[in-house]
N, C-alpha and C positions, 0 to 999 in steps of 0.2 A: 558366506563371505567372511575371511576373516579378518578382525577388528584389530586397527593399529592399536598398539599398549602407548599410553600414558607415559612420557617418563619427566619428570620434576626432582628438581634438585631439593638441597634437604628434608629429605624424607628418608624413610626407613622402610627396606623390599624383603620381604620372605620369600625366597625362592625355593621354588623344589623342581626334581626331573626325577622322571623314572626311567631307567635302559629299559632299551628295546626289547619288547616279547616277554617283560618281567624278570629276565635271565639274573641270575647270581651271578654278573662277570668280576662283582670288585672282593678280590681275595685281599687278604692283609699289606699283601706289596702292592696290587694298585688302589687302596685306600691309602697309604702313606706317601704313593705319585700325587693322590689328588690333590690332599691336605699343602701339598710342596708348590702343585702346580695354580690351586687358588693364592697363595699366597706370594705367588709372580704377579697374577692377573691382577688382583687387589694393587698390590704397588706401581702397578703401568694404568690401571683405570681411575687411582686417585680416590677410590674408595674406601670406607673404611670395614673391615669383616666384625661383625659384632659375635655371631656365634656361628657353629655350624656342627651337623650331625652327616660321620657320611658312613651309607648302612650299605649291604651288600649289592640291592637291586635299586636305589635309589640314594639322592642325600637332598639337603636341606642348608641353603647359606643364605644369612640373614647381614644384612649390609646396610649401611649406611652412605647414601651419596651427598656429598659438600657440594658447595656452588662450584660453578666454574671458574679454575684458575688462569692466571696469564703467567706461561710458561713460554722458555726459551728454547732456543734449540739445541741448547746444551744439555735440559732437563730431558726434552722428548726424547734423544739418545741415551739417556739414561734411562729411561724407563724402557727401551726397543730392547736397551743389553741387559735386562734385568728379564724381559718375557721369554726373549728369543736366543736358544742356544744355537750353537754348531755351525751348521750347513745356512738354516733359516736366516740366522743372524748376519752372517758373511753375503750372505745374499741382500738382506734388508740394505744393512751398511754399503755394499756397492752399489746399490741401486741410489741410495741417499746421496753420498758423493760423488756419482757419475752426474746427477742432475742440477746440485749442486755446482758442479764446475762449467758444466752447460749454460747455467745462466750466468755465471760470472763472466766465463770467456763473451755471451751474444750483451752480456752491458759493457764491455770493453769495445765493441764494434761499432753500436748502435744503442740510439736513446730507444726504450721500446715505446709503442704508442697506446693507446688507451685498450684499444680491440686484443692488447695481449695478454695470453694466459700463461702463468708459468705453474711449468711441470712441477718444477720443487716445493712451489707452494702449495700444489692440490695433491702431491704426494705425503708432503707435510701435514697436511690438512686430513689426510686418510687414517692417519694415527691422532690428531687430536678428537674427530669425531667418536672414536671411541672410548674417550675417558668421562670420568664424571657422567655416568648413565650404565642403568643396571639392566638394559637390553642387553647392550655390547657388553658386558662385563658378563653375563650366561653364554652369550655366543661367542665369547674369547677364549671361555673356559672351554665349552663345550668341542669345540672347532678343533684346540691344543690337545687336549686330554684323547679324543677319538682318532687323530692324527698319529700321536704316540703310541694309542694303544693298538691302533689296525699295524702298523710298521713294528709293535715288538712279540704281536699274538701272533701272526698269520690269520685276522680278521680281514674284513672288507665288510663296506658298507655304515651305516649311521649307529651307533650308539647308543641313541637315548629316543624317547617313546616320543614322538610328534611334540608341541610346543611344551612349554617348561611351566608352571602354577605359579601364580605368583599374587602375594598381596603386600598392601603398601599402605602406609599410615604416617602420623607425625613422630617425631622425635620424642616422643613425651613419655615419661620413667614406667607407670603403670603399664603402658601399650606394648615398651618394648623389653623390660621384664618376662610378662606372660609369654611373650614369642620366643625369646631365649628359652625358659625353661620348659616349653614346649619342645623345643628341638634337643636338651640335652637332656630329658626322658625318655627319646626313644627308643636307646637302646632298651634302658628298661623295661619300657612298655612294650617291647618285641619278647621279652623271657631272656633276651641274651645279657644283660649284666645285671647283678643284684642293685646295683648302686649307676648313677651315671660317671663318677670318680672312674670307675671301674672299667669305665668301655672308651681306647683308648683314640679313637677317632672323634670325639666331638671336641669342642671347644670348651667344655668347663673342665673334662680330664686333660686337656693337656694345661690350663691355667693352674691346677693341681697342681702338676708338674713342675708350674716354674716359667710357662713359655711366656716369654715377653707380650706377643701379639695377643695372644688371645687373653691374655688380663689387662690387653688397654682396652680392648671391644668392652668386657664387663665394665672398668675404669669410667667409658665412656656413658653409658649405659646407668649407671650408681651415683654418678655424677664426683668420680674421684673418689681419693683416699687410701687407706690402708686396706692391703689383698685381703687380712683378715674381717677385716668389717663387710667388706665387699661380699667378700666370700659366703660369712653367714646371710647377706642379705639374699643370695640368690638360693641358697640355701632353701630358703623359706620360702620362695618364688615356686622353686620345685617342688617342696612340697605341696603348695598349695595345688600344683599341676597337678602331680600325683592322687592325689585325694579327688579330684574330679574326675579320672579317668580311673578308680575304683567305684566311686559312687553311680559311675555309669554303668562299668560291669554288672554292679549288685543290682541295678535297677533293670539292668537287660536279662538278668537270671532268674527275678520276679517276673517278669513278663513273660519268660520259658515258662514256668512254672505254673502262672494263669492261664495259659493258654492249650495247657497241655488236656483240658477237658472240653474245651469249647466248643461249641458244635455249629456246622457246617452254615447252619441259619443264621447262624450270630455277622457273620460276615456281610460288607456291605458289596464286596464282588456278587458279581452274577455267576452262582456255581458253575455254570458251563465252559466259563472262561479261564480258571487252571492254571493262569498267567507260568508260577515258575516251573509246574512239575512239566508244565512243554517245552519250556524254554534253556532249564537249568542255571543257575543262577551264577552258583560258584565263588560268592566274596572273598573269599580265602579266611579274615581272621570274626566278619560280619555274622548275626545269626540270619539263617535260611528264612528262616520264621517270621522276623523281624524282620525282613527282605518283600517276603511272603506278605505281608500287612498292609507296607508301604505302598506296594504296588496294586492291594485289594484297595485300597481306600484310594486311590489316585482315579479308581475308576469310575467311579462317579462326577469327576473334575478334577481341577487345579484345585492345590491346596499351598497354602504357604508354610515354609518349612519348621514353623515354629511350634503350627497347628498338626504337621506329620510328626514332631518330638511327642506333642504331650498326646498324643492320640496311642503312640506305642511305647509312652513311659520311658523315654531317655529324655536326663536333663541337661546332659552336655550339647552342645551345639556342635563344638571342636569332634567329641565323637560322633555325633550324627554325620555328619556333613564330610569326615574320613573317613568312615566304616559303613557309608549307606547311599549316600546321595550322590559322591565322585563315584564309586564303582560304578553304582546302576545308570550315572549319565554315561560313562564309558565303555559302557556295555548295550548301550543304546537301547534301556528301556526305560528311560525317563529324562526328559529332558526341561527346561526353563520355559517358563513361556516370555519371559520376555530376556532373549541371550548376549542383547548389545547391550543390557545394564546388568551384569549378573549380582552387584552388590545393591541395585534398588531394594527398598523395604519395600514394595508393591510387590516384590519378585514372588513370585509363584511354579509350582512343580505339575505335572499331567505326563500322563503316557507317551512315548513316544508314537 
């Protein structure tokens, strides 16, 4: 069954989505829709974008949600003509002042009585449920973005790969540092830019640049000041990223390298059982080997994730838990043993 999300006002959401079937759809032009089209939805949801990385088969926007405001109907129009262009928009707006003038003309008639509902106000009410919350802010994007893109491709059908990742925490500088420079390494950490300056869909190359928006996200995040101060503090942030996500390389190359005489007894699987050479595994950037381990030592029981790291010598968690434990849950040979609290520290892993 699946588990309603959580959503609380300030706090700070990681979110990520991967397209459907893993497909490379987002080329340079519809990475520059995206970047246009979150930054409608951010201004109609009341959110604030702190960082964001959007890569070919997936991206990654990190937000910030404020309390709830009390907003006019002047504003909620404001923010409908800010999401919705063209056709949608002309549509929205007559559908607003058709109803609109409905209850105005039935209060010139009649006092209404207690039992009555009006249309304008639960129409009204249909746009403010969407702001200030980081559900509706993925499913607004998601919805606008696959809408556009099926009517400019000749596509048909969903987009993006079943529900969206998401994690959430306080506002607080160290917490939401790390997750920025997280997300504006990855081009790096894919081979595609030397530098994240470089690659120029994330949020800290367009801050580079000059963009207003994306050096308030930092602004907010650094807790103000000059872009240059800012700038090196995230600086350092990234680095610090960077150097975790080598040290885990080197330590997954040692572990090639050990393991490359090992023999067949050393294993706590049951030889008979062969888990990947039947199954094929396929991680894409993950080692087979180290795939290979994880799922030998699962079989014996649940193990907690911290105890599968130091058992095959990775000390990143951030890489364990991206290159090992989302695949192979997704690929449906391993899953949680306990799946309605996935972030418990009792949490534990076993075979599917």
């Amino acid at each position: 069954m699946r588990k309603n999300r959580v959503i609380e006002q300030n706090r700070c959401y990681h979110l990520v989505s991967r397209l459907a079937h893993r497909a490379f759809f987002l080329d340079d032009e519809e990475k520059d829709r995206a970047v246009a089209l979150m930054r409608r939805v951010e201004e109609f949801s009341g959110v604030v974008v702190l960082a964001y990385a959007f890569m070919s088969n997936h991206f990654h926007i990190f937000i910030y949600v404020p309390s709830v405001e009390e907003i006019g109907e002047g504003e909620i129009l404001r923010r409908i003509r800010v999401l919705y262009h063209d056709a949608s928009l002309s549509q929205v707006v007559a559908t607003w002042n058709r109803l609109k003038t409905e209850e105005q003309e039935l209060f010139k008639r009649a006092r209404p009585t207690k039992k009555y509902v009006s249309r304008f106000e639960a129409y009204k009410s249909s746009f403010l449920r969407r702001m200030w919350n980081s559900a509706e802010f993925m499913r607004t994007f998601k919805q606008h973005f696959t809408m556009s893109f099926n009517g400019r491709r000749e596509h048909s059908g969903t987009m993006f790969e079943g529900r969206y990742h998401e994690r959430n925490h306080l506002a607080e500088g160290p917490a939401m540092w790390r997750t920025s420079a997280y997300i504006d390494i990855n081009a790096w950490e894919a081979g595609i830019a030397e530098r994240p300056e470089g690659y120029r869909w994330c949020s800290f190359a367009a801050a580079v640049r000059g963009d207003r928006k994306a050096r308030a996200g930092y602004a907010f995040m650094y807790g103000g000041g000059e872009w240059r101060v800012i700038r090196e503090c995230h600086e350092q942030s990234m680095q610090e990223a960077m150097g975790e996500v080598l040290k885990a390389r080197e330590a997954e190359k040692e572990e090639c390298r050990a393991g490359r005489g090992a023999s067949p007894s050393s294993s706590k699987a049951d030889p008979r059982l062969d888990i990947p050479d039947k199954v094929g595994i396929g991680l894409g950037k993950g080692s087979e080997r180290t795939a290979k381990r994880i799922l030998e030592l699962l079989v014996d029981g649940p193990m907690r994730p911290s105890a599968l790291r130091e058992a095959v010598g990775i000390k990143s968690p951030i890489h364990f838990s991206r290159y090992y434990l989302r695949p192979l849950m997704e690929k449906g040979m391993i899953e949680r043993t306990d799946p309605d609290s996935p972030k418990s520290p009792r949490q534990e892993y076993k075979l599917a």
